[in-house]
C-alpha positions in Angstrom: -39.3 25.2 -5.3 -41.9 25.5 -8.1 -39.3 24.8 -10.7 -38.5 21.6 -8.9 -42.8 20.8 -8.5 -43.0 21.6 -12.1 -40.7 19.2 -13.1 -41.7 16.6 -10.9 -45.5 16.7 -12.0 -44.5 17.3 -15.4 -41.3 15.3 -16.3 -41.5 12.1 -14.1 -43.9 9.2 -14.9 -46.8 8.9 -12.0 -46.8 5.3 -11.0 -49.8 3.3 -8.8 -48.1 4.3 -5.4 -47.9 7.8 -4.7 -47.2 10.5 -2.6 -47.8 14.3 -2.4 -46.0 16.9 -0.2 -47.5 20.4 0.6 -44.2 23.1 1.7 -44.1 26.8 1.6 -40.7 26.9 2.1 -37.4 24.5 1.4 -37.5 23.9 4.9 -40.6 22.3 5.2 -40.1 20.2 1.8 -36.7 19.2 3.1 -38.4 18.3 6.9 -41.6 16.7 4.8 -39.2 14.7 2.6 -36.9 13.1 5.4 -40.0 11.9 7.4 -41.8 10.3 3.7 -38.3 8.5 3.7 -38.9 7.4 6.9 -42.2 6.3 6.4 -43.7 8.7 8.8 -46.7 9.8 6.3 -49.4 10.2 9.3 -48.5 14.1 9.0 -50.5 16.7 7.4 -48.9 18.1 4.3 -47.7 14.5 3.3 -50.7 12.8 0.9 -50.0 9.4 0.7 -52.1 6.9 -2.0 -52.6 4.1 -4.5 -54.0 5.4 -8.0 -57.9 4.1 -8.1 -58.8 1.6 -11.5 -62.5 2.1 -11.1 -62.6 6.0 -9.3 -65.6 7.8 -9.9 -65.7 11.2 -8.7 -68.9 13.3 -7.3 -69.0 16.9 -7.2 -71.4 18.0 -4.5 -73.1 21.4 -3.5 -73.8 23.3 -0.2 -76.8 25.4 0.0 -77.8 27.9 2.2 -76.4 28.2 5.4 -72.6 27.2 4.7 -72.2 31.3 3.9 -69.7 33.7 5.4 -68.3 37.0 4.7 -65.5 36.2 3.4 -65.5 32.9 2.1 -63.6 32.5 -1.5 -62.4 35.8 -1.3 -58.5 34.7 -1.6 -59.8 33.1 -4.7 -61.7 36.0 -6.1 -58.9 38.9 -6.0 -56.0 36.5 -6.7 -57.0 33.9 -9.1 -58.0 35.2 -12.5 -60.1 31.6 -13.4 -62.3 31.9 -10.3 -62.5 36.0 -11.0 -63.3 35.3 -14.7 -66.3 33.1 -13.6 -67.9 35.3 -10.6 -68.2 38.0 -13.1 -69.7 35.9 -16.1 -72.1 35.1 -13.7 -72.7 38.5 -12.1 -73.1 39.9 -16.1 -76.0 37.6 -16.4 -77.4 38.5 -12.6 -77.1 42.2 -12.1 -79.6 42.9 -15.2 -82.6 40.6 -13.5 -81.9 41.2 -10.0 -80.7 45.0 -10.0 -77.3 43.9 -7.7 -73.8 43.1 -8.3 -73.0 39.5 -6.9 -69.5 40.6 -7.1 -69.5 43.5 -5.2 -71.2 41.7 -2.6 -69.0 39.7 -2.0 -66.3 42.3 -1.8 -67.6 44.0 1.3 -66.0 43.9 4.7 -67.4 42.4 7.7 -69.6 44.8 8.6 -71.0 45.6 5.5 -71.9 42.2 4.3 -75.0 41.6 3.7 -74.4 37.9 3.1 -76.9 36.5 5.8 -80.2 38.3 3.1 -81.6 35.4 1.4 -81.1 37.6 -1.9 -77.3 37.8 -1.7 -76.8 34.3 -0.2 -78.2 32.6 -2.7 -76.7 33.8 -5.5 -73.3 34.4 -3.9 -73.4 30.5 -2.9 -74.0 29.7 -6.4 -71.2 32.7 -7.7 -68.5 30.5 -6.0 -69.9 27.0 -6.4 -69.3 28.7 -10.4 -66.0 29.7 -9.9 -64.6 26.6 -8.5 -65.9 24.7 -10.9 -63.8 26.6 -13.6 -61.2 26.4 -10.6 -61.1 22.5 -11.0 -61.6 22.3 -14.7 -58.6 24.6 -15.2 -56.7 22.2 -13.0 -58.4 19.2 -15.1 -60.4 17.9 -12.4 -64.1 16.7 -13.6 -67.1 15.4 -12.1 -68.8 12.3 -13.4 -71.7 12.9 -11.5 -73.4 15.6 -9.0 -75.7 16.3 -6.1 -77.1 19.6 -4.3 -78.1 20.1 -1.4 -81.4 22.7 -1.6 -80.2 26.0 -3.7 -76.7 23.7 -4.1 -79.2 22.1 -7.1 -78.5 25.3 -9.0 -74.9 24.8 -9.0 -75.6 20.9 -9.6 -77.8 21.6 -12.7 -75.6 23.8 -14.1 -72.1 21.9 -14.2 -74.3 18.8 -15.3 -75.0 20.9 -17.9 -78.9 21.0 -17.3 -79.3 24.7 -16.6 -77.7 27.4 -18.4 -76.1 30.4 -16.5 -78.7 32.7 -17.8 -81.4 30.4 -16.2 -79.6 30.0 -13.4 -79.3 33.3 -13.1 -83.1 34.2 -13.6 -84.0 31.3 -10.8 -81.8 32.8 -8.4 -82.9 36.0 -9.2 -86.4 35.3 -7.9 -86.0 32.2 -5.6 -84.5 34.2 -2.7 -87.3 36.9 -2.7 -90.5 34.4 -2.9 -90.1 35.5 1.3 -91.3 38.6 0.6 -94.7 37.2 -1.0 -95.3 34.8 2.4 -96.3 37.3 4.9 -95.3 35.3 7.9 -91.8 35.2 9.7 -90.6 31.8 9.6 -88.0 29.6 10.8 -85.2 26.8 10.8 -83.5 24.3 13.2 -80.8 21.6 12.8 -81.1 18.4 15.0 -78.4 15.6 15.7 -81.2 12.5 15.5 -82.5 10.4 12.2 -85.7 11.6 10.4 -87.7 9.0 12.3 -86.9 10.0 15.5 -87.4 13.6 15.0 -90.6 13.2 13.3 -92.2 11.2 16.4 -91.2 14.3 18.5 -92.6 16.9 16.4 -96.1 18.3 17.8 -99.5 18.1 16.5 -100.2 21.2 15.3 -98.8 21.2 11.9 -96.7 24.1 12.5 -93.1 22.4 12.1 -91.9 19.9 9.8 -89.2 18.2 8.1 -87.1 20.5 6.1 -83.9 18.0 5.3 -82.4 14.5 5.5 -79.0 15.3 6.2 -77.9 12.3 6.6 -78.1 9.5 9.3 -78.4 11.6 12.8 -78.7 15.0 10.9 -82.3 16.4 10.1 -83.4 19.6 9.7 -86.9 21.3 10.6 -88.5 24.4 9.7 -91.8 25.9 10.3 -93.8 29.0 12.5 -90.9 31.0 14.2 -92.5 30.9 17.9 -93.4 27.2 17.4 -89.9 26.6 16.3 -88.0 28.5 19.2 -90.4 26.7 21.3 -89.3 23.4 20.1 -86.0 23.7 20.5 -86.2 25.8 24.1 -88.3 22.6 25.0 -86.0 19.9 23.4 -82.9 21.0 25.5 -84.4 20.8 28.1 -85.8 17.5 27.7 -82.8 15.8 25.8 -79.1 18.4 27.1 -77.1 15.8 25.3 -78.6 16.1 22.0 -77.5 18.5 19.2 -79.6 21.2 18.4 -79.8 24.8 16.7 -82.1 27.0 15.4 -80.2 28.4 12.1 -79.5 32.0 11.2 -82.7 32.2 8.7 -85.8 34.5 8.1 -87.4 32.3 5.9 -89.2 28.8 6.9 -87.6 26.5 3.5 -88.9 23.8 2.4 -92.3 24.4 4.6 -95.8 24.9 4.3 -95.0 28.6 4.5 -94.0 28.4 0.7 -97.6 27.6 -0.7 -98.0 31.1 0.0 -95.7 32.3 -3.2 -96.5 29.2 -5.4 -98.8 31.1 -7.8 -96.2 34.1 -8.0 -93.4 31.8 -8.3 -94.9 30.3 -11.4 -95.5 33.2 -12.9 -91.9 34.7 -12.3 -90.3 31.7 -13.4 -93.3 30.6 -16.3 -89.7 29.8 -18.6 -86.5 28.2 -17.1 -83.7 28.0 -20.1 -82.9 24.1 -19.2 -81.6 21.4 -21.0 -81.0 17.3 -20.3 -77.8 17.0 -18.4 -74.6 15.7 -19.9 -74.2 13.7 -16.7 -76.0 12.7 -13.9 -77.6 14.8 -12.2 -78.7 12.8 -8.8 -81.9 14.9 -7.4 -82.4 15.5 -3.9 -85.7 16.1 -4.4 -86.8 12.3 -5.4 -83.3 10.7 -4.8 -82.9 9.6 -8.1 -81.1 11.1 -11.7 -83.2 13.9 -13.3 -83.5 15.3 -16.5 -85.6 18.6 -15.9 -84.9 21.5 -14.3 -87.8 23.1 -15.7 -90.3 25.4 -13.8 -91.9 22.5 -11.7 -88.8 21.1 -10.9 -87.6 24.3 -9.5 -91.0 24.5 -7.6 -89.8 21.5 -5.7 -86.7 22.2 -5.2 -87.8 24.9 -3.3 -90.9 23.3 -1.4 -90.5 20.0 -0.9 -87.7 18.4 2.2 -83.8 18.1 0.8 -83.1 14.3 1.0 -79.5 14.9 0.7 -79.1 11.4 2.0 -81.1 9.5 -0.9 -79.0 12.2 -2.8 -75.3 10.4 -1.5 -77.3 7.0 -1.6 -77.8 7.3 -5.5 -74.4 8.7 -6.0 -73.0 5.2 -4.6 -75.0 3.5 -6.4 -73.8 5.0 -9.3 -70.0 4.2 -8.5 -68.5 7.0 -6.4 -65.3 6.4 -4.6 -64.6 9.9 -4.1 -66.7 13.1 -3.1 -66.0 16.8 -3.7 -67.7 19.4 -2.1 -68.0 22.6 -3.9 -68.4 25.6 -1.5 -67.7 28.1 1.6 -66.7 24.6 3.9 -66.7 21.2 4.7 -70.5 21.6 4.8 -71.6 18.6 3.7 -68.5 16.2 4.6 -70.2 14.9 7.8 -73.3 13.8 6.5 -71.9 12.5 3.1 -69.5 10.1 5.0 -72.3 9.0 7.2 -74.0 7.7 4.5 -71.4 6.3 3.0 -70.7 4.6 6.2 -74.4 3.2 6.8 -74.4 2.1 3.3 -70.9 0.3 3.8 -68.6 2.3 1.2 -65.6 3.5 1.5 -65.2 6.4 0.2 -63.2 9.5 0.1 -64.5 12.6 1.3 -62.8 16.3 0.3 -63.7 20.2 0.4 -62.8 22.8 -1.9 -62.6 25.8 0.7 -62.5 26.0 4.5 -63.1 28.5 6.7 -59.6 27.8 9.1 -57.2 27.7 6.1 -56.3 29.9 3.2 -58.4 29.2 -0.2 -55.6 27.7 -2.1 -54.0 25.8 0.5 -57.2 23.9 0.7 -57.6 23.7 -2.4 -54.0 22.1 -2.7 -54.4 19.7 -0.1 -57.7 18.3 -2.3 -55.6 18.5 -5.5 -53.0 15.9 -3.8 -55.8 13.7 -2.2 -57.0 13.3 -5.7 -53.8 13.3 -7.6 -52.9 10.1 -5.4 -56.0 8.1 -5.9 -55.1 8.8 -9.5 -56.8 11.6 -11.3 -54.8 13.1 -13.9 -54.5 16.5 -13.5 -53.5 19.7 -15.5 -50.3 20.1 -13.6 -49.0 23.3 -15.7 -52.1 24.9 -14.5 -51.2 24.1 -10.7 -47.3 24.6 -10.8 -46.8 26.5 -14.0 -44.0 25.1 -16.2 -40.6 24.7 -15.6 -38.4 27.9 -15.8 -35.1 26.3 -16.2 -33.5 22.9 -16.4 -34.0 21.0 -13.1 -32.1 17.4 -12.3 -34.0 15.3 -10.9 -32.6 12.1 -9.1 -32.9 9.0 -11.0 -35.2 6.4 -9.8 -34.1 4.1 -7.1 -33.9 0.6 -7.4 -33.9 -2.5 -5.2 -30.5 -4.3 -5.3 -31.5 -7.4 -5.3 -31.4 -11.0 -7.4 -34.6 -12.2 -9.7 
C-alpha cells in the first residue's frame, strides 16, 4: 500500500477535481475505493474537493488551556522532524528556565505536571514548534497567522518576528509573573457574546473580560471567590447557558497582572524580535503587527485576547482555509463562528486531536488540503516508491465531440 500511495501522489498529474482516501489496510482502501466509485464520498476517510485558484491558508495558535498529558506524544517518540524541533527548542529553554520542556512532556499521567503555568506554556509553544517543522517538511506553509494569548508566541515565531531564543526567554518568564502577584486568581468560560456578558458582570471591579472567543464564546477572569461566585450564581440564574470555571491559578489578562508589570519589564528589558516575513494578525489590537518587542509582550499578557478581531483580520486578508496548530480542535468553533457571522466560507482543520492518533489527524488535514489544492511534499508523507507500480490508465468518456 505505500508503494501504490507513492506512486499515485508522485507519478500521476493532480487535476482540479480530487479525491483523497485514508486506509490502514487493503481492505479498507479496496471498501473506500468501491464506495468513491459509487459516489458515496459522505464517509470519513474519503476527502473529496476542487483545487482552490485564490486559497490562502492561516496557521492559527491555541494557548493555554487546550493542554493534556499526552498530547503530541505519538509525534514526539516516532517522528524525527517533530523530535528534532522540541529539542531545538528545549536547548534554548532549559538554560533560562532550569527545566527540560522535553522531559516534561515525557511523563506519565500521574507525573505530569502539565496543568503549572511554567510547563504549560512552554510545552504549548514546544509542539506548536514542532508541527510547524511537521508541515513544512510535508510542504505545507502559512501565508498568514494568529494566536490566541501565549498561542502569539508560536504566531510570532513562524511569522518570523521572534526568534527561538526570544521565544524561549519570554516563556521563560511569562508563566512565573504569578508568583510576583500575591493573590490567587481565576478564570471562566461563558457561551454568550462580549456584550452580553459584560452587562451581567458586577460592580465591584473584581471580574472582567479576559477573551473574545468568538461570537457566543467570552472568557472572564478575575478574584477567585468573586469568580466561583459568579458562576455558582449564573447557573443558577441562566441552567441553559454554558459555563465553566477553567483549570487555572492565575487571573490572565486581569487587573491582577499590574501587580508583576514593573518585574516583568525588567526580566524581559530585551526581546530578540524582528519585523515578520508575513502577517502577523495581533489579537491584541486586531490588526497586523510588526513588534514583538517588550511592550508588545506586556500586552499580550495583560490586555483581553480578541481572537475574534484576530479571525476578522485574517478574512480580510484572504483566508479560505484555517489550520490550527496544537493539542485540539481548540480554536475550530470559534474560528468558524466568525467566519460564519462575517459571511465566509471557509475551511476549518486541526493538527492533533485528543480522540485520534497524532498522525492520523494529521493525515486527514493533509488530504483536506491536498484537495483544495496545496501542493504538498508527497515523498515526505509516503516516502518514494520502492519498486515499479502500474497504475491504471486514465478513464475516458466514450463519447462523440
Amino acid at each position: 500500500m505505500s508503494d501504490l500511495s507513492a506512486a499515485l501522489a508522485t507519478k500521476r498529474s493532480h487535476l482540479m477535481y480530487r479525491a483523497a482516501i485514508l486506509a490502514r489496510s487493503e481492505k479498507e482502501l479496496r471498501s473506500a475505493l468501491r464506495k468513491l466509485a459509487a459516489g458515496a464520498t459522505d464517509q470519513p476517510n474519503i476527502v473529496t474537493g476542487q483545487r482552490q485558484g485564490n486559497r490562502k491558508l492561516c496557521f492559527t495558535f491555541a494557548g493555554q488551556g487546550s493542554q493534556w498529558w499526552g498530547m503530541a506524544r505519538d509525534l514526539l517518540l516516532h517522528n524525527a522532524t517533530f523530535r528534532s524541533a522540541v529539542e531545538a527548542f528545549d536547548a534554548e529553554f532549559h538554560p533560562v528556565a532550569g527545566f527540560s520542556i522535553k522531559e516534561e512532556l515525557l511523563r506519565d499521567k500521574d507525573s505530569s505536571r502539565i496543568d503549572d503555568t511554567t510547563v504549560t506554556q512552554p510545552a504549548l509553544f514546544a509542539i506548536q514548534y514542532g508541527l510547524a517543522a511537521v508541515w513544512r517538511d510535508f510542504g505545507v506553509t502559512p501565508d498568514m497567522v494568529v494566536g490566541h494569548s501565549i498561542g502569539e508566541a508560536a504566531a510570532s515565531y513562524l511569522a518570523g518576528g521572534l526568534s527561538l531564543s526570544g521565544a524561549a526567554r519570554f516563556l521563560s518568564k511569562r508563566g512565573i509573573i504569578r508568583d510576583q502577584l500575591g493573590k490567587k486568581g481565576a478564570m471562566a468560560a461563558i457561551g454568550l457574546n462580549v456584550r452580553d456578558v459584560e452587562a451581567l458582570l458586577p460592580d465591584h471591579g473584581k471580574l472582567g473580560i479576559a477573551a473574545i472567543n468568538g461570537p457566543g464564546s467570552t472568557t472572564i477572569s478575575g478574584d477567585h471567590d468573586a469568580l466561583h461566585d459568579f458562576v455558582e450564581e449564573f447557573q443558577m440564574m441562566n441552567p441553559d447557558t454554558f459555563i465553566r470555571a477553567l483549570t487555572v491559578d492565575t487571573a490572565w489578562h486581569s487587573y491582577h497582572l499590574d501587580a508583576g508589570e514593573d518585574w516583568f519589564r525588567r526580566e524581559m528589558a530585551t526581546i530578540d524580535w524582528s519585523v515578520p516575513d508575513i502577517p502577523f494578525l495581533s489579537t491584541v489590537t486586531g490588526r497586523p503587527e510588526t513588534r514583538f518587542d517588550t511592550d508588545y509582550g506586556w500586552l499580550n499578557l495583560r490586555r483581553p485576547v480578541n481572537f475574534q478581531s484576530g479571525i476578522e483580520a485574517a478574512l480580510l486578508h484572504g483566508a479560505t482555509t484555517f489550520l490550527e496548530l496544537g493539542p485540539a480542535a481548540t480554536l475550530a468553533g470559534p474560528t468558524r463562528s466568525t467566519a460564519l457571522e462575517a459571511g465566509a466560507n471557509v475551511s476549518v482543520l486541526n493538527s492533533l486531536s485528543r480522540k485520534a492518533s497524532d498522525f492520523e489527524t494529521m493525515a486527514q488535514a493533509a488530504a483536506e488540503l491536498f484537495v483544495q489544492g496545496v501542493d504538498l511534499n508527497w515523498p515526505a508523507i509516503t516516502g518514494q516508491p520502492s519498486r515499479h507500480i502500474d497504475l491504471p490508465a486514465n478513464a475516458w468518456q466514450s463519447e462523440p465531440f
